[in-house]
N, C-alpha and C positions, 0 to 999 in steps of 0.2 A: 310071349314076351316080345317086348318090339326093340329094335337097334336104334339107338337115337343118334346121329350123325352132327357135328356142333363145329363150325368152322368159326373160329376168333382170331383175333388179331394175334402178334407174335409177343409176347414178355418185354419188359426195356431191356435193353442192352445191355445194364450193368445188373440182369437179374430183379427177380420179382421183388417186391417191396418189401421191407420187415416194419417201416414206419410210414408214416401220413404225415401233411402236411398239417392236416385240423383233425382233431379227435373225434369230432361229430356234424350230423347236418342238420339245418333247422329242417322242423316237421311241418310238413306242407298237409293240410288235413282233405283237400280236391282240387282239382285243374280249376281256370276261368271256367265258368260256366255249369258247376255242379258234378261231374263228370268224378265220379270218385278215382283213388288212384287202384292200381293194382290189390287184387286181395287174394291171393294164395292161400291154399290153406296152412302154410306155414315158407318160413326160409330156414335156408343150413349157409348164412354168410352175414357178414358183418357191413351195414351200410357206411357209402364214404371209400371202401377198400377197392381193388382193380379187380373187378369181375370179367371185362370183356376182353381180355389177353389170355390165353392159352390154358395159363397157370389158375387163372380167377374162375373159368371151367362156368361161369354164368351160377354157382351156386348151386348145380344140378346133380353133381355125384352124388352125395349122399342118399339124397329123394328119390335117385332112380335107381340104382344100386339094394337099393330098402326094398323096393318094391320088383326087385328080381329084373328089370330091365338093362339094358346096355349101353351105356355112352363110350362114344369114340369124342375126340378133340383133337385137333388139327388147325395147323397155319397154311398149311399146305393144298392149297386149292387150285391151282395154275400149270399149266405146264404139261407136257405128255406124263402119262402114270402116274398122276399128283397121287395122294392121299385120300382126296376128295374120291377122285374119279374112284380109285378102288375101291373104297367105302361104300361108293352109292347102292349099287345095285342091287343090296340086300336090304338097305336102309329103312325104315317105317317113318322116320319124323326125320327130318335136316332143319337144321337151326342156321342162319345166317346173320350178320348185322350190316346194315347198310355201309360202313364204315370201310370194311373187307368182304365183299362180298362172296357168296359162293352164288357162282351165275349159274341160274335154273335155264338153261337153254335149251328147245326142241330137244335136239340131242340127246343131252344128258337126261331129261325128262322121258325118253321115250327109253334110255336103259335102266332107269330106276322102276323096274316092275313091282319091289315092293310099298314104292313112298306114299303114303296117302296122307300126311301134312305138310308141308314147309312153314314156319313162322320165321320174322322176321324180328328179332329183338332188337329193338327201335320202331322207326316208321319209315317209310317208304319201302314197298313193293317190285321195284322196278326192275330189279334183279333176277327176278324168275318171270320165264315167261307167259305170261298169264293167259295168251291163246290156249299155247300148250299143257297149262296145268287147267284150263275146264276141260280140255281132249280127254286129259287121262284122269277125269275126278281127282284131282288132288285140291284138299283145301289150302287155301292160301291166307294166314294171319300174321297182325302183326301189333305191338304193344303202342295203341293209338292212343295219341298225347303223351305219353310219356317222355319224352325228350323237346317237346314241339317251343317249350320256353327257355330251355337250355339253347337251343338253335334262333333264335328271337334274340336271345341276349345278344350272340355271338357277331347275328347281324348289325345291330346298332354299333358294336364294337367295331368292326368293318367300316362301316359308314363315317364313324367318328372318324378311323384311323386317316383313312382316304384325303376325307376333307382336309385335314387338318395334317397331314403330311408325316403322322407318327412315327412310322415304321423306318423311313430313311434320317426322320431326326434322332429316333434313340441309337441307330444305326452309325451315326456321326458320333454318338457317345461314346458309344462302342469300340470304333475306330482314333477314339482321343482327339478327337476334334472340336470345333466349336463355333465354327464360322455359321451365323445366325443367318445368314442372308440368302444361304443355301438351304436353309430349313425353309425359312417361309416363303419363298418365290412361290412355291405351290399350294401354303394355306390359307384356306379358307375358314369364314363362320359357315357352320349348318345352318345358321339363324336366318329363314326369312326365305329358306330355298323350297323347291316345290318336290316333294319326295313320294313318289309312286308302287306300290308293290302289284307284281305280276301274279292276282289268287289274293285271299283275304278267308282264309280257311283257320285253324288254329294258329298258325305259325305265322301269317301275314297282318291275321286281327294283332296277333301281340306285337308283333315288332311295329303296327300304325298308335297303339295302345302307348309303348315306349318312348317313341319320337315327338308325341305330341307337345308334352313340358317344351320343348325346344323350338318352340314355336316355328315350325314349319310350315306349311301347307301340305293338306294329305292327299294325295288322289290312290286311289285303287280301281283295279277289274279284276271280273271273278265271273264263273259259270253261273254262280249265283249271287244275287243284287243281297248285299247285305238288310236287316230291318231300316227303317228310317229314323226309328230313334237312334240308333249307331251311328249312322250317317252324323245325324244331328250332333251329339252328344260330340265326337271327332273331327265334327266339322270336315267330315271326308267328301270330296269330290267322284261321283262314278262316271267310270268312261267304257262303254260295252265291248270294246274290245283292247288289247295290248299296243295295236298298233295306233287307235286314238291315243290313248295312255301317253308313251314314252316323248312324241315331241314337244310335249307340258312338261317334262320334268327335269329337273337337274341332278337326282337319284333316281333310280331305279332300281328295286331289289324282288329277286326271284324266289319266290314260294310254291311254284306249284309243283306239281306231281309233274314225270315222266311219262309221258304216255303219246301216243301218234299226233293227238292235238299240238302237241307241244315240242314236238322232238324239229328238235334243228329252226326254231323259233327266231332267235336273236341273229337271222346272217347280217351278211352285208347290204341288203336292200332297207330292213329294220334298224339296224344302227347309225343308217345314213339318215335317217329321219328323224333322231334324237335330236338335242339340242350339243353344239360344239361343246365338248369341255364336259358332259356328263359324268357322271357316274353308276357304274352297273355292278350291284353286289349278286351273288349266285352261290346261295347255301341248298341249292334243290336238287337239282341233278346237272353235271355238265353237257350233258349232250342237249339241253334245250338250249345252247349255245353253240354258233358252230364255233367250231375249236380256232380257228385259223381266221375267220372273219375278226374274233376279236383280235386276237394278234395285229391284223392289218389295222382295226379301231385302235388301238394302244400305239402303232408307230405313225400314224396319220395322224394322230391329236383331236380324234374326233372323239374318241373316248380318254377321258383325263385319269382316270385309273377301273380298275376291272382287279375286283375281292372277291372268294370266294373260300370254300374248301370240298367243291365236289370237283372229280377229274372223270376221267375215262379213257382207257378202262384204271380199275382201282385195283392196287397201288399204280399210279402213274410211275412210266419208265423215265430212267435220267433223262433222256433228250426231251422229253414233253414240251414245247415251243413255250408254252403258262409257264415251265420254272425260270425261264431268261427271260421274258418277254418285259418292256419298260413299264412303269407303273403299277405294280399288280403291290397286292394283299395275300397272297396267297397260301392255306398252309392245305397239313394232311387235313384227310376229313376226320373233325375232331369237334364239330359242332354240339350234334350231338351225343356225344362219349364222355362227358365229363362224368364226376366222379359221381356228383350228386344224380346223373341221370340213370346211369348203369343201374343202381341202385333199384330205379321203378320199373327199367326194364330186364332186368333179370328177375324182378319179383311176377311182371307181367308175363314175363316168357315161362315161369312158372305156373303161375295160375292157367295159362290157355292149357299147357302138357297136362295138367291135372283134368280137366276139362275135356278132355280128348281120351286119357287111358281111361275116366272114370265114365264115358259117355254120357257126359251131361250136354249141354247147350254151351258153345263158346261165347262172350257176350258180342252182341251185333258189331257195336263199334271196332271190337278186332279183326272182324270181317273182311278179307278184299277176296276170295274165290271159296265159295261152297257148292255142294251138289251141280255142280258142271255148269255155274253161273255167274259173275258178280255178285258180289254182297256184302252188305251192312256197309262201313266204310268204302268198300270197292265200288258199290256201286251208284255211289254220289261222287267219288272221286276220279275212276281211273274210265276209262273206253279202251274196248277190245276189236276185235277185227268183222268181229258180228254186226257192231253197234255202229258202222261204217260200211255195210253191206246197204 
């Protein structure tokens, strides 16, 4: 029987829900591109309700509990003697969400002797270390596209906000104010500006997919050149690399994966090359930002606001220089954890555990480490320290 280990976010604060805001969600029948959604061979939850906090347990007790196996759940992942820490080392599966992460580092990978999955309920991987887990065969999955348009929305939402100065003017409502003059000094039309994304992968196709109505101009870069009918169709511009990219643009928003290619991307040598007054959204990972260069871009005026909702490490502590720093959009990472997303990936985070005790084939696309290699999704998206040797 295997131990299954399940790190989620903590409950709200005034207690778990007893109501919803909407009764139900529209039924999405597959992702862009044919890609069906999750299929479990069944659920024990209710979509629309709070699965990825403590209490919402991802929907998994009962299914594992049925079948004689063991769940632990936990907020508690941080710290000398977390929860986590003592859990691990007899664990067979650990579950994580990119949201709250439970960091698979050397370390802890090398005391976890019994783990042989980690999934990732959502997407992004970047949390465990994936050198580390082809060392020790352990596979690594996680519930791809599942949240990848919930995160898309979010960005356009960012983008809006920025431009156009939202957050300080609902902020002045809030505060009983009304002086108009102080709201728009900062806003702008999105109409007519030139808006770039860093990747063009599910999440960076949609949010160019979104922005189009708004007549923009698109540019992207990506590992991989999109088809040319996409191009066409989007009227997208390609630039082969990030650093051609961003002094064309007056947006720029970050989709890619986490990985050595990318890590510590945006410093200050990069942001000096943008155009004065830009704008940089960052719903991917924060460390492909240096932390501090933006800060210096946000008090320099060379960056005209900086959105996001990824930190590091996650939860960010009170001092985080991003919670004060001028200009910013900033929240928890909540991109992808809406209600309707949880929804696909706790059905997904299901389906892969069925997949796994019943020894069938995980599907490809949830893929990012099998038999002590990159795979399916991993290995179009992520680089390891081999593939850099």
């Amino acid at each position: 029987m295997a131990k299954v280990l399940c790190v989620l976010y903590d409950d709200p604060e005034n207690g778990y829900p007893t109501s919803y805001a909407r009764d139900d969600l529209p039924h999405i029948a597959h992702y862009p591109g044919g890609q069906t959604l999750p299929t479990p061979q069944g659920t024990d939850f209710t979509p629309g309700h709070l699965l990825g906090s403590v209490s919402g347990e991802l929907g998994l007790r009962a299914f594992l509990e049925s079948r004689g196996h063991t769940l632990v759940v936990t907020s508690d992942k941080d710290g000398e003697n977390s929860a986590f820490d003592r859990e691990l080392p007899d664990a067979d599966v650990v579950i994580s969400q990119p949201f709250w992460p439970a960091y698979l580092t050397p370390e802890r990978l090398a005391r976890a002797a019994n783990l042989k999955l980690a999934i990732t309920a959502g997407i992004g991987s970047d949390h465990v270390d994936l050198d580390s887990a082809i060392e020790h065969d352990v596979t690594v999955a996680e519930v791809t596209f599942c949240n990848s348009i919930s995160v898309a929305e979010h960005v356009a939402m960012m983008i809006l906000s920025l431009v156009r100065n939202y957050l300080p003017s609902n902020q002045r409502v809030l505060d009983g104010g009304w002086n108009i003059a102080d709201c728009v000094a900062r806003s702008y039309d999105l109409e007519g500006m030139h808006v770039g994304t860093v990747a063009a992968g599910r999440i960076g196709l949609a949010v160019l997919r979104r922005l189009k109505p708004f007549d923009v101009h698109l540019h992207y870069t990506d590992r991989h050149r999109l088809p040319a009918e996409v191009e066409e169709e989007l009227g997208l511009t390609f630039h082969p690399t990030t650093a051609d990219m961003v002094p064309a643009c007056d947006v720029v928003t970050v989709n890619a994966p986490l990985h050595p290619e990318t890590e510590g991307m945006f410093n200050d040598e990069l942001l000096a090359t943008m155009k004065r007054g830009a704008y940089l959204i960052n719903t991917a990972r924060a460390k492909i930002c240096d932390r501090d260069a933006i800060v210096r871009a946000l008090e320099s005026g060379q960056l005209a606001g900086y959105a996001g909702d990824v930190w590091y490490p996650q939860p960010a502590p009170a001092d985080h220089p991003w919670r004060t720093m001028p200009h910013h959009g900033m929240t928890p990472h909540i991109s992808g954890s809406s209600l309707s997303a949880q929804a696909r990936y706790a059905a997904g985070t299901r389906e892969i555990l069925e997949s796994w005790l019943d020894g069938t084939p995980i599907r490809p696309e949830y893929l990012i480490v099998q038999g002590g290699k990159l795979a399916g999704t991993g290995a179009h998206s992520y680089s390891v320290a081999k593939d850099r040797k």
